[in-house]
N, C-alpha and C positions, 0 to 999 in steps of 0.2 A: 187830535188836537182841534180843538174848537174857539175860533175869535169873538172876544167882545164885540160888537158892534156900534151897541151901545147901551150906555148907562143910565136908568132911569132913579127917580128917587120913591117915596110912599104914596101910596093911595093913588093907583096910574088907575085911571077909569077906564071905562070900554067906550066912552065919547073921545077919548084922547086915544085908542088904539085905533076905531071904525068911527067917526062922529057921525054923529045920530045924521047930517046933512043928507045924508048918503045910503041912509034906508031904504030906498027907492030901490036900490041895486041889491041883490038879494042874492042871485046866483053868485057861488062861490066861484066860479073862473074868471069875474067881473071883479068882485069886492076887494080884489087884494091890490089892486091900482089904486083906494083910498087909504090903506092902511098906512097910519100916525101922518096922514094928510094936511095938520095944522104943523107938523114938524117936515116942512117942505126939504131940507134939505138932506136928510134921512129918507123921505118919502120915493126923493128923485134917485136916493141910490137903490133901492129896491127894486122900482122900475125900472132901474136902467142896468140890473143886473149884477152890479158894484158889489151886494150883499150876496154872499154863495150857500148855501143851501146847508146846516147843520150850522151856520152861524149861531151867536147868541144874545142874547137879551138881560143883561143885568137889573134888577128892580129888586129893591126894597120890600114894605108890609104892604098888604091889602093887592097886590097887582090884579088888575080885572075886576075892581069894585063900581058901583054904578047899576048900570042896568041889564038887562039878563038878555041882550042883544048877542044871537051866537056868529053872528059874522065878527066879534072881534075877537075871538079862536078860530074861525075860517077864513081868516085874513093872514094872519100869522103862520098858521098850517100850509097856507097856501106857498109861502116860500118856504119853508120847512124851517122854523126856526125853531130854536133850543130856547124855554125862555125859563133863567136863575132865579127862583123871588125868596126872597125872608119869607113870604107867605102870600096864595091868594088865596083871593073873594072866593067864595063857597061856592056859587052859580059860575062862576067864569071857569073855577075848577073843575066844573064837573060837563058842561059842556067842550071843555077843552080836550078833557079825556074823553068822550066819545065821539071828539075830532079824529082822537089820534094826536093830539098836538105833542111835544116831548116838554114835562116841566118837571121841574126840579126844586123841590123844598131845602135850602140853604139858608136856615134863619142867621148865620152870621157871615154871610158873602159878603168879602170887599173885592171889588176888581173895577178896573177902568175900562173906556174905550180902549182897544189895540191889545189886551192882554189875550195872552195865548189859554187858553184851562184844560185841563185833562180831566176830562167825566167820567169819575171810575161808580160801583153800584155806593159804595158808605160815602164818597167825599171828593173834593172837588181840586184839583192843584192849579196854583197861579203859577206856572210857571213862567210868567215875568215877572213875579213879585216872591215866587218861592213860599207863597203860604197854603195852607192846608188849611180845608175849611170840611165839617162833616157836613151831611146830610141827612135828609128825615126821608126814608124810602116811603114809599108811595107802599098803600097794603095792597099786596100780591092782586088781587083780584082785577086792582085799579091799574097796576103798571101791566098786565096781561092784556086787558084793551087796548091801552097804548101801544104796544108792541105788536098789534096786532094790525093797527093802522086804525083805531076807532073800532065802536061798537058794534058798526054797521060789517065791520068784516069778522069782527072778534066773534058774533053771532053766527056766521055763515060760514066760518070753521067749525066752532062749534059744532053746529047741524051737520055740517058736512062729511065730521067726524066720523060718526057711528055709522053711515052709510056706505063710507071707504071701507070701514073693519071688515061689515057684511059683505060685500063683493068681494072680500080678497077671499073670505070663507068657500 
């Protein structure tokens, strides 16, 4: 069971996830003390631990539109967040997935703050509101990253791969 955190609406930019102030800070063990920084009272629960690790992120069309800045998927990643959208931005998409970040395409999610959801692979349950909502799976290749933990490890299984077969030989 995974909790709303919180609810966002359309077109959430990667200035309103990382804002741009704070490009400066670039390593990822640094950047996630700014993340949704102009939303201070959100901000302080992150920091302060409040937000648990598989939490979730409700949003609308377009999440992650804006600029092609990958600290607002290594912001998020960084506390492990689950993030629901109707749909994102094409660049936030794809650097998100070779974050590793976990998203979820739910073109008709309604949920609030505080709702409880159960993430199964086709669709998603409220169950505080008791609705079913489907899902657009992610194609194989892309959720096989994710689950990998990003591309940087999903690569070095890969390689790693064929090298285990041959020693066991």
């Amino acid at each position: 069971m995974a909790k709303v955190v919180l609810k966002l609406g359309d077109d959430i930019s990667t200035d309103i996830i990382y804002p741009g102030r704070f490009m400066a800070t670039v390593l990822p063990a640094e950047t996630t003390q700014y993340a949704f920084a102009d939303l201070p009272e959100f901000n302080s629960k992150l920091r302060s631990g409040q937000v648990t690790p598989g939490s979730v992120i409700v949003a609308g069309k377009n999440f992650g539109c804006g600029s092609s800045r990958e600290q607002a998927a290594s912001t998020l990643k960084g506390y492990e967040l689950i993030i629901v959208a109707r749909n994102f931005a094409r660049i936030f998409m794809q650097n998100a997935i070779n974050l590793g970040l976990k998203l979820i395409v739910c073109p008709a999610i309604e949920a609030e703050e505080g709702d409880e959801l159960e993430l199964l692979p086709d669709k998603i349950i409220d169950k505080t509101s008791g609705r079913e909502f489907q899902i657009e799976p992610l194609p194989k290749a892309r959720q096989a990253i994710i689950d990998a933990g990003g591309l940087i490890a999903y690569t070095r299984e890969r390689l790693l791969a064929p090298a285990a077969t041959k020693k066991k030989k």
